[in-house]
N, CA, C and O of each residue as an XYZ file, in Angstrom:
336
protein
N       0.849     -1.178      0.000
C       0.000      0.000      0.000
C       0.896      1.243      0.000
O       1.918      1.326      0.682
N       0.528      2.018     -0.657
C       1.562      3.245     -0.944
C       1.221      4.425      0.313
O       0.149      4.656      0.873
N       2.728      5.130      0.531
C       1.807      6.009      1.345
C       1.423      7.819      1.344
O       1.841      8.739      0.642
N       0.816      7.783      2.047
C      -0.110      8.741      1.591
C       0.530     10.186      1.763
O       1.218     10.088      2.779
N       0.646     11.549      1.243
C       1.136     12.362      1.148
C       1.085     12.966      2.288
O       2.165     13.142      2.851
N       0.132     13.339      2.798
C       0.429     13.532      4.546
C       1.270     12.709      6.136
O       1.691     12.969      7.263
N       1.067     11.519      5.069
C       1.761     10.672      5.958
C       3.373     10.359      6.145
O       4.197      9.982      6.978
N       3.231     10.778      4.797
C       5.204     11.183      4.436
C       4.977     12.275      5.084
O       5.055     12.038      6.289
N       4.716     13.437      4.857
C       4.644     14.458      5.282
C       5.056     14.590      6.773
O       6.093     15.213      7.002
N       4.246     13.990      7.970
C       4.477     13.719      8.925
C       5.704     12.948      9.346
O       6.336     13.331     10.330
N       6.134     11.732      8.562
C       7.526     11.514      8.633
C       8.641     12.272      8.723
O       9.661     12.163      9.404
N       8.126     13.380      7.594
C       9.495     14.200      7.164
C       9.359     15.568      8.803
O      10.336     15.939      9.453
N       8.362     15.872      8.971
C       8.385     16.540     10.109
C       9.218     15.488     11.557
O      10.119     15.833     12.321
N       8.692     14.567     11.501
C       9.208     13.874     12.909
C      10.922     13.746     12.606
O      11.696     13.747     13.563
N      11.222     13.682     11.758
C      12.756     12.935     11.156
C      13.794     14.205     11.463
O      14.855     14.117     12.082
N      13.021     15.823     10.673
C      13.023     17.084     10.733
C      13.475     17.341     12.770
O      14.564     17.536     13.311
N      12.605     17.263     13.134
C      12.623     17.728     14.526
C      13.601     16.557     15.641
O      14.096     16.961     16.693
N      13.729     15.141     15.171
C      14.490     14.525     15.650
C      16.244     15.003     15.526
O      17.069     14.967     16.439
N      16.414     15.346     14.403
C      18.041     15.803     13.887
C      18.078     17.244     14.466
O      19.163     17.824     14.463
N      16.713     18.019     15.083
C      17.205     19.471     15.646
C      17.600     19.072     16.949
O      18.517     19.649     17.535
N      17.018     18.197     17.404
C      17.300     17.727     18.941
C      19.092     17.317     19.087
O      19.454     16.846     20.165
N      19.844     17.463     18.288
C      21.359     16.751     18.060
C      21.885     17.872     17.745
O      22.757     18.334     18.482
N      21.405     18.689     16.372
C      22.483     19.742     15.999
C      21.764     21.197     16.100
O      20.648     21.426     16.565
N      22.520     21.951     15.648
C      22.085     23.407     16.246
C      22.058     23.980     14.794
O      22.739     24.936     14.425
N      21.039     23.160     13.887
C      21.542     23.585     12.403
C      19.878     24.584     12.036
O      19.159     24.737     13.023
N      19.521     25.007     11.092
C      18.788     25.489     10.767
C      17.574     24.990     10.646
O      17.599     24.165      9.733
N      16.241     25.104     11.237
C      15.156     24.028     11.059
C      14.850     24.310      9.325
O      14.768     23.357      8.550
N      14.744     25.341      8.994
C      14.515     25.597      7.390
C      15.484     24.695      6.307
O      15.223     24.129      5.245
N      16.839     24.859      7.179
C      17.764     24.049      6.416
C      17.111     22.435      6.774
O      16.879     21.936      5.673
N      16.922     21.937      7.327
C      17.246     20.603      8.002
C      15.813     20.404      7.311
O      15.728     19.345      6.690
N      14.748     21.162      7.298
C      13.796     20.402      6.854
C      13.298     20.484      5.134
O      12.402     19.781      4.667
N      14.092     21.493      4.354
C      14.384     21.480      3.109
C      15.294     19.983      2.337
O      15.158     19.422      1.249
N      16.058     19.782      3.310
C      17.308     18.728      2.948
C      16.043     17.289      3.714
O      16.266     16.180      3.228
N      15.463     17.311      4.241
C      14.922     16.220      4.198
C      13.702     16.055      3.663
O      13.334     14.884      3.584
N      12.868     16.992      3.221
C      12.091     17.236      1.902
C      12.524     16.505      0.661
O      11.702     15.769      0.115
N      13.930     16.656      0.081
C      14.398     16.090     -0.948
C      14.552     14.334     -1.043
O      14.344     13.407     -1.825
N      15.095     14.622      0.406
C      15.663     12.997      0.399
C      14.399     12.190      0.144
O      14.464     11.036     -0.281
N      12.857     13.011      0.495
C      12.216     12.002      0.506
C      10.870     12.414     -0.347
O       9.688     12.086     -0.243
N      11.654     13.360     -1.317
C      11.045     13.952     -2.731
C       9.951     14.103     -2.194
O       9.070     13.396     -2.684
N       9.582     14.896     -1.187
C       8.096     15.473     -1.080
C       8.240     17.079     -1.459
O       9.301     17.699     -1.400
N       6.703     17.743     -1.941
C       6.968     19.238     -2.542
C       5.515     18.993     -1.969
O       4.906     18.309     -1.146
N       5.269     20.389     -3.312
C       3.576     20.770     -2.704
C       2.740     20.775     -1.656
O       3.431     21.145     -0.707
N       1.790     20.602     -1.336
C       1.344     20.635     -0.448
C       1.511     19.840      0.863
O       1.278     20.142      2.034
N       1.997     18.709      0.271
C       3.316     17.932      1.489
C       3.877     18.579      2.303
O       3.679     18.695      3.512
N       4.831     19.159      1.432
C       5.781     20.240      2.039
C       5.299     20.957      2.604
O       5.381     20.892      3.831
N       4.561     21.992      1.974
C       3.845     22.953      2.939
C       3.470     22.302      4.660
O       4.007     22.697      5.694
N       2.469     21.289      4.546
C       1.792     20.604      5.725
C       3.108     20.098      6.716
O       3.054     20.114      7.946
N       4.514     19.563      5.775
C       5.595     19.049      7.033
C       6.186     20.393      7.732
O       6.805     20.370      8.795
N       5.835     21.868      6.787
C       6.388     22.735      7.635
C       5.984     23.409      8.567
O       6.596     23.989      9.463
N       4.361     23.276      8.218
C       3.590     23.730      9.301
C       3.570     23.053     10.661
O       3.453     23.641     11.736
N       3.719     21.533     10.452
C       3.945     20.750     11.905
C       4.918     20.901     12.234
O       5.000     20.716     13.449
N       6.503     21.369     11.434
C       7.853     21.214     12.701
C       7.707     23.013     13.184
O       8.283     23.447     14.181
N       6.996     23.728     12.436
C       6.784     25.151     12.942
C       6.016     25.190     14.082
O       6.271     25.734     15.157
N       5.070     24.573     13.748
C       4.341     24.606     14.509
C       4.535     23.735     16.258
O       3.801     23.942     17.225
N       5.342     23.087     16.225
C       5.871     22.724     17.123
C       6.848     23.475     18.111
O       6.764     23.786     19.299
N       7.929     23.659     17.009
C       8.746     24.733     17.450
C       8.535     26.160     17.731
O       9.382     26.826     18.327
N       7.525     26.596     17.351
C       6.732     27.780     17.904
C       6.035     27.332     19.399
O       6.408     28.066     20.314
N       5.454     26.669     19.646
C       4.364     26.236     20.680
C       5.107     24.954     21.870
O       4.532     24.435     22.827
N       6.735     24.683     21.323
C       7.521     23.567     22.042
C       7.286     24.272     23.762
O       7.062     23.365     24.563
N       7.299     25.294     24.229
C       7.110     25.048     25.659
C       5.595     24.506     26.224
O       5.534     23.811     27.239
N       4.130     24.979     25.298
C       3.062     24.310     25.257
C       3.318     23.282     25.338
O       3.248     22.807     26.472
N       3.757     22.362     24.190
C       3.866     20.923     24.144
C       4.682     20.311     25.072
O       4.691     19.081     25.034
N       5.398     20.884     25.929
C       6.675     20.257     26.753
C       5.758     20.625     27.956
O       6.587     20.077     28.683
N       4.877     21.020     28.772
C       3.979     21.067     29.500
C       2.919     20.295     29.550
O       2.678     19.716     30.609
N       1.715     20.052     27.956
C       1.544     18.910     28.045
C       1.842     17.518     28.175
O       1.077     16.641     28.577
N       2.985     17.403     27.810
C       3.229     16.004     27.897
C       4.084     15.618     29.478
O       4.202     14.523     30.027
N       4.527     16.808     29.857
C       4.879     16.817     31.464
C       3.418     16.632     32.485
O       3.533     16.561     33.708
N       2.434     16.584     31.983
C       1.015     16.117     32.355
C       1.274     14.741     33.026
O       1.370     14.182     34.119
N       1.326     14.555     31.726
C       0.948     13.066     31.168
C       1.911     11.982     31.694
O       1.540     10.992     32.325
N       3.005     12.232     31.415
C       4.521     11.602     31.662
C       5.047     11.802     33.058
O       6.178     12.287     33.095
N       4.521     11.556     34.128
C       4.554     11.943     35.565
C       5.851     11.172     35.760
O       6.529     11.726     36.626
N       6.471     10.016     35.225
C       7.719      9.451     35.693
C       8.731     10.074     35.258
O       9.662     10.027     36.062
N       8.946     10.632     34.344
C      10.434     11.660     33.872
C      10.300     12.754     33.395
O       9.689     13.072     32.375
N      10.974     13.497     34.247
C      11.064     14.938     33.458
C      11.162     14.733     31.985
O      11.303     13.645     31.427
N      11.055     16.137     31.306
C      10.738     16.327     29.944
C      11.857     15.769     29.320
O      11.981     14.765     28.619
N      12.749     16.721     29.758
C      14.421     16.571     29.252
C      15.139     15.641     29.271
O      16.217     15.472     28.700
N      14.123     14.483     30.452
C      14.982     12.996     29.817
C      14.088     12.132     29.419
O      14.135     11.015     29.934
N      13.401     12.322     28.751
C      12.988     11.608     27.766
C      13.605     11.287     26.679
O      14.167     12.265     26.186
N      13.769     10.118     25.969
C      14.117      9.825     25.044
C      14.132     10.918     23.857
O      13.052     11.488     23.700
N      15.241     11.325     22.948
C      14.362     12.110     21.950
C      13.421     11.562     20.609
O      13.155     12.237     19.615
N      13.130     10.586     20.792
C      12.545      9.857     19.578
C      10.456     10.293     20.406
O       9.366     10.590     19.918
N      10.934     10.088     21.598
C       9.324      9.776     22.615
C       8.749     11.126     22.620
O       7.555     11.424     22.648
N      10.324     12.313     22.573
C       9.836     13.438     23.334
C       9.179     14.446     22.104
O       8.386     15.329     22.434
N       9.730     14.168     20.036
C       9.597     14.606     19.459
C       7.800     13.704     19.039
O       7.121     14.094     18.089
């Protein structure tokens, strides 16, 4: 089954925000260069940039919710695969 353009999409965001958690490189850069690798454009693209933006705009929101939720470890040690 092939998959679906949002669903790459979402890949390329999670993959995107996993490699910012390591280097201190450009999210525009980092998520352009993994756009290619995984030949998504159009409206793909658009939608993977709105989720790592949108994350990274709202990351202390989201690092509060999930400090809810996640009562056994602080945020910061969480895995980064769990925490993205």
């Amino acid at each position: 089954m092939p998959i679906g353009v949002r669903h790459l999409a979402r890949i390329v965001a999670l993959q995107t925000l996993f490699e910012l958690e390591f280097a201190a490189n450009s999210p525009d850069s980092v998520l352009e260069r993994t756009l290619k690798v995984k030949a998504l454009s159009g409206d793909g693209a658009s939608f993977a940039g709105e989720l790592v933006h949108g994350v990274l705009d709202n990351k202390e929101q989201l690092n509060g919710i999930i400090k809810r939720f996640a009562t056994l470890f602080p945020v910061d040690q969480l895995a980064p695969m769990d925490r993205n």
